[in-house]
Each structure stands twice: as structure tokens, then as C-alpha cells.
C-alpha positions in Angstrom: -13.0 20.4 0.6 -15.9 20.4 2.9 -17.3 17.8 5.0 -19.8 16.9 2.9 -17.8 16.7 -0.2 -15.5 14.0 1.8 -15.3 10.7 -0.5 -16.9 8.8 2.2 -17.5 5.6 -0.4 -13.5 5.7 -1.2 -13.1 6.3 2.9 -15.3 3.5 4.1 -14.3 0.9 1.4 -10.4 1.5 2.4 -11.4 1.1 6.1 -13.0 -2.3 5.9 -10.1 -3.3 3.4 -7.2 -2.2 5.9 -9.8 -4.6 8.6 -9.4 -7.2 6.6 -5.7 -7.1 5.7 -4.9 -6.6 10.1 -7.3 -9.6 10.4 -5.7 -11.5 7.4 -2.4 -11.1 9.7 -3.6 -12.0 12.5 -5.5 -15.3 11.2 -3.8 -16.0 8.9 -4.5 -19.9 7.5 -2.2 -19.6 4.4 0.5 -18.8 6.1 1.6 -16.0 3.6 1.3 -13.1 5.9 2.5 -14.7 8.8 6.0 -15.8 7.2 6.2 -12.6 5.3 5.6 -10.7 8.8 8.4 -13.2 9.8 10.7 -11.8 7.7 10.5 -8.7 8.8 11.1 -9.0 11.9 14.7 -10.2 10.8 14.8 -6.9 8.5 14.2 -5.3 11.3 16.9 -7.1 13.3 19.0 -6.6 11.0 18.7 -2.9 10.1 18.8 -1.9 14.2 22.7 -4.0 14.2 23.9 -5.7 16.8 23.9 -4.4 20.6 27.0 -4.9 23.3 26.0 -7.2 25.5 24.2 -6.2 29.2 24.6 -10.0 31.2 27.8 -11.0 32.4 27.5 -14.5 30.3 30.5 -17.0 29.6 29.6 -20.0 27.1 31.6 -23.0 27.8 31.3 -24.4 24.2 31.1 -28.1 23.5 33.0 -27.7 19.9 34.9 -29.7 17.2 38.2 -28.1 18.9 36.9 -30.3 22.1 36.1 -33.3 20.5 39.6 -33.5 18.8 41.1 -32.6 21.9 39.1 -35.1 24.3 39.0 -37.9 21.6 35.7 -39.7 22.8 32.4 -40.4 21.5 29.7 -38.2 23.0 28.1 -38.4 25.4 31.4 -38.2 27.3 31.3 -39.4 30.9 29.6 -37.6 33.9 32.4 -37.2 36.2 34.3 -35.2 33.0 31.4 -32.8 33.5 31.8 -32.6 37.1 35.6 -32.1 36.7 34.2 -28.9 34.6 31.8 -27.8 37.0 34.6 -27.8 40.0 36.8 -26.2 38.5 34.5 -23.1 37.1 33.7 -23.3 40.7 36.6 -22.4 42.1 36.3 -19.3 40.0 33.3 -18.2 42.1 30.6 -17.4 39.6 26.9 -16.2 39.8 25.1 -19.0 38.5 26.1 -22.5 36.1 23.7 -23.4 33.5 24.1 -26.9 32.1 22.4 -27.1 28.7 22.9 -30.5 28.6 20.5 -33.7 29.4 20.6 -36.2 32.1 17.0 -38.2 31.7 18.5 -41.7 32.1 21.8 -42.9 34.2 25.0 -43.2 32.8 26.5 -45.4 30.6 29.0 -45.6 32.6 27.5 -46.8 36.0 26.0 -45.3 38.9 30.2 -43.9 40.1 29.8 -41.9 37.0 26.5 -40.4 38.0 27.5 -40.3 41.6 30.7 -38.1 40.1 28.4 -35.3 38.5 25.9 -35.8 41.7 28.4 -34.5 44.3 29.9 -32.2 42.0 26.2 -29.7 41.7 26.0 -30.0 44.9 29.5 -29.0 45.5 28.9 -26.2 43.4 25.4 -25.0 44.7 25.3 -22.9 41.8 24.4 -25.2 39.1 20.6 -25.3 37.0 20.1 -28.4 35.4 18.0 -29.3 32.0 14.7 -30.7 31.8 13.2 -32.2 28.7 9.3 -31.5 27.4 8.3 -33.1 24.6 4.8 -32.3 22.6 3.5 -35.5 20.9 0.1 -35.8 19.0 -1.4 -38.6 19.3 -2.5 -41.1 16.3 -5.6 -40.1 14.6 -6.0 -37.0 17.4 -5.5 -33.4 17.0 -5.3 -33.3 21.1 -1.6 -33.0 21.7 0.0 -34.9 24.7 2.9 -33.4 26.8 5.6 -35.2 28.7 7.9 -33.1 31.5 11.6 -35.2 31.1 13.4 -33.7 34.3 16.7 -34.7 35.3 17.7 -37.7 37.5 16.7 -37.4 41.0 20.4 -37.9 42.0 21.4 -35.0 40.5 18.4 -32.8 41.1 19.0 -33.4 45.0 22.5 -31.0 45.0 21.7 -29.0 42.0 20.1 -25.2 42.8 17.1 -25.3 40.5 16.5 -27.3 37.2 13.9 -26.5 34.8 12.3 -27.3 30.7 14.6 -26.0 27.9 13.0 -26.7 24.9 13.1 -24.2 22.4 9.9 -22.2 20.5 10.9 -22.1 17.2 8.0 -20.3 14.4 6.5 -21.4 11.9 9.8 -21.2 9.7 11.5 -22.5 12.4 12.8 -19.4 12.8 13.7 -18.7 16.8 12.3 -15.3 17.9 10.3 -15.4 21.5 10.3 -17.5 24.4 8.7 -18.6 27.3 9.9 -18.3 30.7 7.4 -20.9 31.6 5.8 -23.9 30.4 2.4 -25.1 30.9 2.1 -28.9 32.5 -0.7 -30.9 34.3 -2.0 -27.7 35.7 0.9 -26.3 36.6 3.2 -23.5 35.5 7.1 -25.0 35.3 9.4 -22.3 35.6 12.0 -22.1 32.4 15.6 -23.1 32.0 16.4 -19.5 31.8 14.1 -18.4 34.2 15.9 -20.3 36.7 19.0 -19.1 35.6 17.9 -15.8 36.0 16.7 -16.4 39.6 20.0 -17.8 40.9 22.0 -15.4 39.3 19.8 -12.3 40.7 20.5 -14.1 44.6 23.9 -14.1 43.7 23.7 -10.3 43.5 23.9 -9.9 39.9 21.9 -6.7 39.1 18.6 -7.7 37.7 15.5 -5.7 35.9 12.3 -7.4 37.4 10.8 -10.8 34.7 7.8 -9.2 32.3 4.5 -9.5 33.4 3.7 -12.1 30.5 5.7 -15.0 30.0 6.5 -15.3 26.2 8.4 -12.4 24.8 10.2 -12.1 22.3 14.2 -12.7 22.5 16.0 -9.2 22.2 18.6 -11.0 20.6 22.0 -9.0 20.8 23.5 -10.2 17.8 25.3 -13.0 15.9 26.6 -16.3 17.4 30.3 -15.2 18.8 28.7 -11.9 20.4 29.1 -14.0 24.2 32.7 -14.4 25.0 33.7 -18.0 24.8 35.8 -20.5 26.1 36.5 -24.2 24.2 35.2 -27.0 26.9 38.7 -29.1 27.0 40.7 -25.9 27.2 38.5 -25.8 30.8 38.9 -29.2 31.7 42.7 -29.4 30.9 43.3 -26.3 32.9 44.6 -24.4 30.5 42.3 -21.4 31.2 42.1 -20.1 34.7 38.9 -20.5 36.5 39.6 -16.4 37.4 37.8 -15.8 33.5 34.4 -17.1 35.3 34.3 -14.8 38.9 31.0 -13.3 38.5 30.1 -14.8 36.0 26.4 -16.7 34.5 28.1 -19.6 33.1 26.4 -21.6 30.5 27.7 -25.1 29.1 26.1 -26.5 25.9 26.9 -28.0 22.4 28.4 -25.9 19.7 29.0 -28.2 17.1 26.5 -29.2 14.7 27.4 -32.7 15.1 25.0 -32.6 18.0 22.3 -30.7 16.2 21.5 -28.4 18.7 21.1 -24.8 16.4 18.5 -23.3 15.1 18.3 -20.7 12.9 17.7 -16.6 14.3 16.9 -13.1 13.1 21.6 -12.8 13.3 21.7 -16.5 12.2 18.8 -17.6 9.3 21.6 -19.3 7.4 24.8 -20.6 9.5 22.3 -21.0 12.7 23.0 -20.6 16.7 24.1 -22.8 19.0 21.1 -23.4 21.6 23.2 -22.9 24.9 23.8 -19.3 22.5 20.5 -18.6 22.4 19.6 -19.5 25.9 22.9 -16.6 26.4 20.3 -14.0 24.7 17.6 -15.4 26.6 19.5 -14.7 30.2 20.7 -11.0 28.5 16.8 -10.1 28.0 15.8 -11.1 31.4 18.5 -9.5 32.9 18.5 -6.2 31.2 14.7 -5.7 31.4 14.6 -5.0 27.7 12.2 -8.3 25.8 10.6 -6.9 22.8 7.0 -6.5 23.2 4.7 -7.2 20.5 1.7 -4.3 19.8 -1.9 -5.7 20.6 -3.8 -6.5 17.9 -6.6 -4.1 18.3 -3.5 -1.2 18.2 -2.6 -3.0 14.7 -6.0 -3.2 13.5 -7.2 0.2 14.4 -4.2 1.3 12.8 -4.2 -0.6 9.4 -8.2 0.9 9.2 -7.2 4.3 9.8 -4.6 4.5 6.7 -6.9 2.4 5.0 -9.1 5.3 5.2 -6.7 7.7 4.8 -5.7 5.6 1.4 -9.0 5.6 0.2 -9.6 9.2 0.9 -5.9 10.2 -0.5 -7.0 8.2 -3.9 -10.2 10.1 -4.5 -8.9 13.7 -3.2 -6.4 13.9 -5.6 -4.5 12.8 -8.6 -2.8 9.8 -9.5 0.6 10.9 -9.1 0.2 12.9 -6.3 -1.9 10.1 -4.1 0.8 7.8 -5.3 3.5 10.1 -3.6 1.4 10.7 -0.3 0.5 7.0 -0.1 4.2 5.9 -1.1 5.3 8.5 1.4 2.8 7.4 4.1 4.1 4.0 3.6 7.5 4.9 4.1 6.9 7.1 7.4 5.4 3.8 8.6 7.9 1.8 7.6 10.3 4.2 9.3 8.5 4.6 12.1 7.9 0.8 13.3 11.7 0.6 12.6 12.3 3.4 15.7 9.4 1.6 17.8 12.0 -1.8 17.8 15.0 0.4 17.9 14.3 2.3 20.5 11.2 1.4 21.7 11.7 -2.2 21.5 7.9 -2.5 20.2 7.4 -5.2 17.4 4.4 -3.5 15.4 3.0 -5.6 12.5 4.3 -4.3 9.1 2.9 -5.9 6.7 -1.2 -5.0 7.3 -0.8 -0.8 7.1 1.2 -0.7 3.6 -1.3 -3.0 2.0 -3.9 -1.2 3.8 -2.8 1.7 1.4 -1.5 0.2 -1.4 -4.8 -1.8 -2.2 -7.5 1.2 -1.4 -5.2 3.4 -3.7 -5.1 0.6 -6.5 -8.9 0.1 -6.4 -9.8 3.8 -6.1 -7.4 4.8 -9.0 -8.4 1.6 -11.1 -12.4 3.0 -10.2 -11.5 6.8 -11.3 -9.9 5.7 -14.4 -12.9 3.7 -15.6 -14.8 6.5 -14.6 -12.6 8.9 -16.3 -12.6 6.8 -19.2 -16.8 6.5 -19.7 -16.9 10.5 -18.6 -14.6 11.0 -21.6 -16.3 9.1 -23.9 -19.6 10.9 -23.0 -18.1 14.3 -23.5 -16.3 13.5 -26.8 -19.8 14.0 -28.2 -19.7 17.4 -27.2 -16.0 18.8 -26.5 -12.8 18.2 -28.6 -10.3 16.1 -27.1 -8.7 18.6 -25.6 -11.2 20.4 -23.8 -12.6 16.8 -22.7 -9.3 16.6 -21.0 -9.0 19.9 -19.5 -12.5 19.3 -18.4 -11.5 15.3 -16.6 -8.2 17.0 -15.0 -10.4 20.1 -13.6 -13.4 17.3 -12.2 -15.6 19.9 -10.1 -13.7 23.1 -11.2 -14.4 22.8 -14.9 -17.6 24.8 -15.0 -20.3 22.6 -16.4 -23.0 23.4 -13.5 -25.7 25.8 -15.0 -24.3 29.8 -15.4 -25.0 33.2 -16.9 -21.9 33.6 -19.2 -21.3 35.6 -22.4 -20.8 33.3 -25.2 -21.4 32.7 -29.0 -23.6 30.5 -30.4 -23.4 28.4 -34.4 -26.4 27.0 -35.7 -25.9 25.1 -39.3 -28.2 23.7 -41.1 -28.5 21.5 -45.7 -30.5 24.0 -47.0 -33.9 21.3 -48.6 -32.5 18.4 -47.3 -35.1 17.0 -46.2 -36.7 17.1 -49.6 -34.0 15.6 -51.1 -33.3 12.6 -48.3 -36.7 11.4 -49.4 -35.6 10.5 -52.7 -32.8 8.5 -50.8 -33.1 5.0 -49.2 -32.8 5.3 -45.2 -29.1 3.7 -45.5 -28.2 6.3 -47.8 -29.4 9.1 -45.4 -27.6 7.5 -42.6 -24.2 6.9 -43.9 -24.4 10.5 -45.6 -25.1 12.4 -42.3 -22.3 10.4 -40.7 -19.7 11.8 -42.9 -21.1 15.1 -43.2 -21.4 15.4 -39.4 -17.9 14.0 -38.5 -16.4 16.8 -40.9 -18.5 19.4 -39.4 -17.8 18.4 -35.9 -13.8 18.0 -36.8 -14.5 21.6 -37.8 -15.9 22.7 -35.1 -13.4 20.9 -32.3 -11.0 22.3 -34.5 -11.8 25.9 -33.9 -12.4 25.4 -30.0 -16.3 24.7 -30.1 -18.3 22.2 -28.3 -20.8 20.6 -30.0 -24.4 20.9 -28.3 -26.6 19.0 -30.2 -27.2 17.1 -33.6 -30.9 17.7 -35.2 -31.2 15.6 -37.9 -28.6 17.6 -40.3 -29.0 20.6 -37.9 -25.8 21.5 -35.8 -25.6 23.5 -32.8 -22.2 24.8 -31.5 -21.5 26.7 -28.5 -18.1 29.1 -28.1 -16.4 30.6 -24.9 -17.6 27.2 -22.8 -16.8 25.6 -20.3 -13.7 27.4 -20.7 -13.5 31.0 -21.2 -11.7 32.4 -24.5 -11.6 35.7 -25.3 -12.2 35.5 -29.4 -15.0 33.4 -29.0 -17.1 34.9 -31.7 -13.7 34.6 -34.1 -14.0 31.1 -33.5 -17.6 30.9 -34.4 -17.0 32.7 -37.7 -14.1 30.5 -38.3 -16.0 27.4 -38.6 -18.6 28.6 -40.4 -16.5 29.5 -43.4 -14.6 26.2 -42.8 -18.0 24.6 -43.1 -17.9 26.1 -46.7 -14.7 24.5 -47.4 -15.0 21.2 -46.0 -19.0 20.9 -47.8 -17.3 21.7 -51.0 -16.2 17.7 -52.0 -18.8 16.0 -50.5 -20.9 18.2 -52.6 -19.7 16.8 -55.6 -20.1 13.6 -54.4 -23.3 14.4 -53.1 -24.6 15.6 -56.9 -22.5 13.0 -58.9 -24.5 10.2 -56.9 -27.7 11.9 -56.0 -28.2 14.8 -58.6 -28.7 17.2 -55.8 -27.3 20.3 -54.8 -25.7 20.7 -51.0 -25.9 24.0 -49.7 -25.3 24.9 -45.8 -26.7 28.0 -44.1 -24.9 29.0 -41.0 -26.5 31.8 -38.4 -24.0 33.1 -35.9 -25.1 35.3 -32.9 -23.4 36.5 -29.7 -24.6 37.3 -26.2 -25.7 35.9 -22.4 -27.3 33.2 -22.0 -27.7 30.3 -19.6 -25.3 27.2 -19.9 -24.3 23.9 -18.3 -26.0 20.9 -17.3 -29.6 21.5 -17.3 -32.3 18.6 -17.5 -34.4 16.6 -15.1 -33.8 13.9 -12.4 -33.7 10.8 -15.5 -31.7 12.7 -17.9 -29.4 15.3 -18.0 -27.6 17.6 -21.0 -25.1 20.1 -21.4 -26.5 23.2 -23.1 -27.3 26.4 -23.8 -31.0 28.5 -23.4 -31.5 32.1 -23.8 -32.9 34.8 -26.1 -29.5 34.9 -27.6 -30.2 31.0 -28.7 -33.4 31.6 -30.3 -31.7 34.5 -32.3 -29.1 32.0 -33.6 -31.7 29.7 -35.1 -33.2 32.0 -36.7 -30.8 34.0 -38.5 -29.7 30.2 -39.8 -32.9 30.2 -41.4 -32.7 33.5 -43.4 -29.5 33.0 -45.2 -31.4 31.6 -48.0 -33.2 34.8 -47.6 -30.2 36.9 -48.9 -28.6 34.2 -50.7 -25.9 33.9 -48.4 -23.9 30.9 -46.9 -23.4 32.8 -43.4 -25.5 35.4 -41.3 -24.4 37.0 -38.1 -26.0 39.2 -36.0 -24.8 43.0 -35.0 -23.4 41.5 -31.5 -21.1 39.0 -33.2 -19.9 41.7 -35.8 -18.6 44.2 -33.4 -16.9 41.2 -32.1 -15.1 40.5 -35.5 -15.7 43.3 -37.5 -11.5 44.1 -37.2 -10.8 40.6 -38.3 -12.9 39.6 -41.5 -14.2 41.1 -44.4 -18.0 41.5 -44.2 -21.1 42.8 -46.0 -24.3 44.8 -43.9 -27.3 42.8 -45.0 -29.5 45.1 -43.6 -32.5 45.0 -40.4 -34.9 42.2 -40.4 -37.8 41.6 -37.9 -37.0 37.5 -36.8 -39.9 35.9 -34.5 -39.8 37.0 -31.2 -38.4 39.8 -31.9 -40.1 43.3 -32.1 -37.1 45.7 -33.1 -35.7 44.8 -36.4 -32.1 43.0 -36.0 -28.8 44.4 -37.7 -27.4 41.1 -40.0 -24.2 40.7 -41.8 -22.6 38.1 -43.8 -19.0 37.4 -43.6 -16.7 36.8 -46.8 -14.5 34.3 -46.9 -11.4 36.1 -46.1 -9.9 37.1 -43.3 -8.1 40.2 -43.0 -4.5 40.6 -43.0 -2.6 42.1 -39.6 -0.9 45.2 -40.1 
């Protein structure tokens, strides 16, 4: 295919469809995209597996095991907490995260608080909580932030303390996070963040933060994939505080009596723990390895590219085969942005580049077969169904530009009917020729011709086009005799209801001529125009000359001459000719094989 022949419409119109479909993703108001997108993330979760954890995390898990073992009603007192936090202590870890929150004093008096207070500071290792809440305000789109952080008594001895309020999606779904949040002009650093900066000073071996603060979470698999330790098997001293030597210790609420889990790409129907998720959080940071999402010029570029790939695809070739290259295309995609999060840890959006082929190849297909479909019905008037179908499947390769081609040529014509029609009212004429010209042209089809044009009750076939056949001039004769056959009963029709007598002269002649589409700029026809043309009108007009139903010329008897009976008619000057023309007329019977 040359440049030139490209399908540049097809090309361009699947281009601006696989903008639109990137765009749709990105702005997307429905909501449709964006959840679907969603989703596959999870997939995509999901089909990489779970990965061994890289942080040296311990969760301290605030479960139903330790509210049946403590017996009290949460929140349980601040010095029990700071009995935990000595005795995890004592096992010399990296860093203690409490995912728990301490906006307002205790309950249970300032001791209580005082407890916990010396405690963290004991510890020096300890990052508390903060709470920010987003409210809108009445009436207002303008939303309204508020930083909770935790009492000053305790932030005084504790190492860092910082927000951690979790991003959920749209589907509540919790994929990415932010390692800082945005507050009266100021950048707070993150729970996790602060985690991560006291662990990396304890000299736990850390990849430097990413450039851009919200990633998403590289999640390393299902809640349970952190090792785990009940909270009152801690307190009671039943576990050594040797488990937590090195350790990035996290304490936070397990139970969904305290409502703190959310669902995640491992978790979209039992949910995670927060304090687990904060865990994944800590691994990311650690490890270096947050998933980074592909800029959305890379996705749109992209999604136009295979849209005008699709578009291209759908007009190049055939339906089947497009639909394997597109399906195919899709797949290698589909493959591809699976290895770019496996191994490349590169979320690329799915959803835009398959509909960015599927939708190009739908509309291009749906185009070709409506075009396919008013081609066909323009060339039934010409070519039997089957050559009209050879002639759709070829498209450019079936032949019909204007050529130099042997080929044989029928012309037919009522011998005086145009005498008789007047005697016949012009509804009479009209229905007539309709069903002497459909058995005619079933006749001709029949044989392998292609109908050039109707005059009046004058019929001219063409053989050996658009495709070559090799007894062309066998077909000719063919229909001429089954002319003879098929006039016979609407003769007698013709005479029982008119009183007239049908006759049909058929001239048959075989040479070169010129054929294809030939016309002007308005209006174009397939056809035929040569010397050897001319000769087949007019040796239709003698055969009521001799008497005879069919005339063909010397050329088409050397042709046949093996294949039928025939009878020498003799020479006869015709107009435009100056040397007298061999004619024959051909029985109706064809000769046996031997």
C-alpha cells in the first residue's frame, strides 16, 4: 500500500476518538471510567501476587483476642499504653508508631496522661498520631481543614508526631498516599513519613522519599502479610520484648469494632486494618519501590496512536483479520501494562487504548459494510451474485478500471416490438419487460455474464469480465440458446393476451475491446467500447435477415466451433465495415464429449 493509498479518513477519525476516550479517563464526570480504571488496578494487583515483605515491621494488634483478654471498654487507659510502649522498649527497636489518638485528656485524669507522657519520652522512639479532618461548609463548595495534633504533654517526649488520615478513591478503595498534607500554608509531614525518618536515623537501611508526595501504595499483599503480635499477649509479658530488636513497630486497632479498615487492591471485601496499611505505607518508603502513575500526555499520545493504528487496521484489511490484529493489539497492551506494574511498577491507564481500538474498528467495519452493502446493490445490476461478491472481497484488485482485454460480447434484442408495445397500454409494456428482462438476466448471471446495459427490450452482456474465464465465448452461446428456451412460455402468454408473436434475435461476437468504468466526472458506468461492440449490434440486427434466432461472427465460431453444432450463413458487408464478415448460426444442441 502506498502512502497515498493510506486510509487517512479511517486514520484521523480513530486518532481523535482514542483523544477523546484518554480525555474521557482523565475527566471523567460520570465516574464510569474512573471506577472501571479502579478496578483494574486491583486486577492488576491481583494478577502480579503478593510480594515478601522488604521493612522490618511488627504490628502490635489491638484485636478481639485483646479485648477478651483485657476485659475493658475502649479506650483503655493511657498508662496501659505506656506499660506497652516500655516494655517494646526494652527490646530496642528502630522506631514505635502509635496509630492511635490522643486529641483530648484522659478519662482518667491528668496521672493517666502523665503515665503515657513519660513513657514516649522514655522511649524516644515513639511517633504519635495527628488528626485532619476536611469539612465543607453549609451552602459552600470551599472546603475547610482542621490539623487535630496530639496533646502537648505527650508531644513534648515523643520523637515526631504527624496527620494519619487515610486517602481513600472514589470507591473508597485505598490505593496512594500522601506523605504530606497541605495546611495553612504549610506542608505537614505524614504519619508515615515520620516513621520513616526515625527509623532511617536509627540505621535502618532506607531508599531516599520520591520526589512527589502522593504515590501510590505498593501494597505487598493481604492483611496477615506483616508478622503480628496480639496487644495483651505484649502487655502481659508473655511475648519477649527480644521479637521487636530492630524493629519499626506499629500499634493500631485490628478489630472492626473500632472501624478503622478500609478496603484494598488484597482486601476489597474483608478490608485492612489501618495500622496494616500504614505497615505497607512504611514498606514502600523504605524499599524505594511506590508505584508511579504514567503522565497523562504518555496515556493520551498513546491511546491516539492505536486509535490510529485501529482505524487504519479496519480499512486495510478484512473484518476477520482487523478483528485478530486489533484483538491481538489489545492483548499485547493488556500484557504489556501488566509487566510495566510488575516489574516496572508503572501504573499505565488501561482502559483508554482498548476502546481506542475497539470503537475505531466497530465504526470503520459498521462504515465498510454499509458501503459494501450499497456497492453490492449497485453491481447486482450488472454482475451475478457471485461475481458481485468476488468483486466486494477483491475491492481495488477486481479489475473494473478501464483495460484492453479479449472478451465476448451478447446483444439481444424482440424482433418488432416496438410495433407491437404501441398497441399496449404503458403499464402493460412495463410489467412485460420486467419479467422478460429478469428471465434474460437470470440467464445471463446464470452462464457467468455481466449485464452491461438495458435498452428498452435490447440487452447487452459482456463475457470474460472483470474476471477472466477461459470459455467465454461458450458462455455467450450458452445464453443465447437459453434465451430461446426461457422466451418460449412467455411467448404463449405473450400471444394468448396480446395476439402477437415474440421472437428474440441474438448477435454474438468475440474480440478486444476496451472495458471498465468509463464516463465523466457526474456519472460513471461499467462497459464495454470497441470495433468488436459495434460488430455485436449489428449482427443482432440481421438474424431476421436469415431467419435465424442467433448469429455469431467467425471470431466467436473458432471459439466454439468444437462444442456446438452450427450452420455457415455466409459473408455479409455490416456498417462500418468494408470486408464482408464470416456469420454462423448456432443450433440448439450442443455436442456430445467423446
Amino acid at each position: 500500500m502506498t502512502l497515498a493509498a493510506l486510509p487517512w479518513r479511517a486514520m484521523v477519525a480513530g486518532s481523535l476518538f482514542g483523544l477523546a476516550a484518554a480525555l474521557a479517563d482523565v475527566y471523567d464526570v460520570s465516574g464510569f471510567l474512573t471506577n472501571n480504571e479502579l478496578k483494574a488496578v486491583n486486577a492488576q494487583f491481583a494478577l502480579r501476587g503478593p510480594r515478601p515483605p522488604t521493612a522490618p515491621v511488627v504490628i502490635v494488634t489491638i484485636d478481639e483476642d485483646s479485648f477478651a483478654e483485657l476485659n475493658m471498654p475502649w479506650p483503655w487507659p493511657r498508662a496501659l499504653h505506656g506499660k506497652l510502649i516500655d516494655i517494646i522498649t526494652r527490646g530496642k527497636p528502630a522506631a514505635i508508631g502509635l496509630d492511635i489518638l490522643f486529641l483530648e485528656p484522659s478519662a482518667h485524669g491528668p496521672a493517666d496522661d502523665e503515665a503515657l507522657a513519660q513513657a514516649v519520652a522514655r522511649s524516644g522512639k515513639v511517633v504519635l498520631a495527628a488528626g485532619l479532618s476536611e469539612v465543607r461548609e453549609s451552602g459552600w463548595i470551599k472546603e475547610k481543614r482542621d490539623l487535630n495534633p496530639p496533646l502537648p504533654l505527650l508531644r513534648e517526649g515523643a520523637a515526631a508526631w504527624g496527620p494519619v488520615n487515610i486517602i481513600t478513591d472514589r470507591d473508597a478503595f485505598v490505593r496512594r498516599t500522601r506523605l504530606t498534607l497541605d495546611f495553612q500554608d504549610r506542608e505537614w509531614p505524614g504519619f508515615d513519613l515520620q516513621i520513616y525518618r526515625v527509623a532511617k536515623s536509627a540505621g535502618i537501611p532506607a531508599a531516599p522519599p520520591p520526589q512527589r508526595p502522593e504515590f501510590l501504595i505498593n501494597y505487598a499483599g493481604p492483611p496477615g502479610t506483616f508478622p503480628r503480635v496480639a496487644y495483651s499477649r505484649v502487655v502481659s509479658g508473655e511475648i519477649s520484648p527480644d521479637i521487636f530488636e530492630g524493629q519499626i513497630v506499629l500499634v493500631g486497632a485490628t478489630t472492626q469494632i473500632l472501624h478503622d479498615v478500609f478496603p484494598t487492591p488484597y482486601a476489597p471485601l474483608r478490608t485492612m486494618p489501618g495500622v496494616a496499611i500504614h505497615a505497607n505505607i512504611i514498606d514502600t518508603l523504605l524499599a524505594g519501590i511506590p508505584i508511579r502513575r504514567a503522565p497523562t500526555w504518555f496515556n493520551t499520545g498513546f491511546a491516539v496512536l492505536v486509535g490510529a493504528a485501529a482505524g487504519w487496521i479496519a480499512s486495510a484489511f478484512r473484518p476477520l483479520p482487523a478483528f485478530l490484529l486489533v484483538s491481538g493489539t489489545a492483548l499485547v497492551f493488556l500484557a504489556g501494562t501488566q509487566a510495566a506494574f510488575r516489574w516496572g511498577r508503572l501504573w499505565l491507564d488501561v482502559l483508554p487504548v482498548p476502546l481506542a481500538l475497539l470503537v475505531p474498528y466497530v465504526g470503520v467495519v459498521v462504515k465498510n459494510f454499509a458501503q459494501e452493502q450499497l456497492e453490492k446493490r449497485r453491481l447486482s445490476r450488472f454482475f451475478s451474485p457471485s461475481v458481485v461478491k468476488e468483486i466486494v472481497r477483491q475491492k481495488d484488485d477486481a479489475g473494473l478500471g478501464a483495460g484492453r482485454r479479449r472478451m465476448t460480447v451478447l446483444f439481444s434484442d424482440i424482433r418488432g416490438f416496438t410495433s407491437m408495445s404501441e398497441k399496449m397500454e404503458p403499464e402493460e409494456v412495463v410489467a412485460f419487460l420486467r419479467e422478460y428482462l429478469t428471465e434474460m438476466t437470470e440467464a445471463v448471471f446464470r452462464h457467468g455474464g455481466t449485464v452491461d446495459k438495458y435498452i428498452g427490450d435490447a440487452i447487452m452482456a459482456l463475457y470474460n469480465v472483470p474476471f477472466e474465464a477461459s470459455d467465454h465465448a461458450a458462455q455467450a452461446v450458452r445464453t443465447a440458446l437459453e434465451f430461446q428456451r426461457r422466451l418460449a412460455p412467455l411467448a404463449e402468454r405473450f400471444a394468448a393476451k396480446h395476439r402477437g408473436t415474440l421472437a428474440c434475435g441474438v448477435g454474438i461476437n468475440t474480440g478486444d475491446a476496451v472495458v471498465g468504468t468509463i464516463g465523466s466526472q457526474q456519472r460513471l458506468e461499467y462497459t464495454a467500447i470497441g470495433d468488436t461492440i459495434n460488430l455485436g449490434s449489428r449482427l443482432e440486427s440481421i438474424t431476421k435477415d436469415f431467419n435465424v434466432p442467433v448469429v455469431i461472427s467467425e471470431a466467436t465460431w473458432l471459439e466454439i466451433k468444437e462444442l456446438f453444432e452450427t450452420r455457415y450463413l455466409g459473408e455479409v458487408t455490416v456498417k462500418g465495415k468494408e470486408i464482408p464478415v464470416k456469420i454462423y448460426t448456432v443450433l440448439d444442441t450442443e455436442k456430445t464429449a467423446v
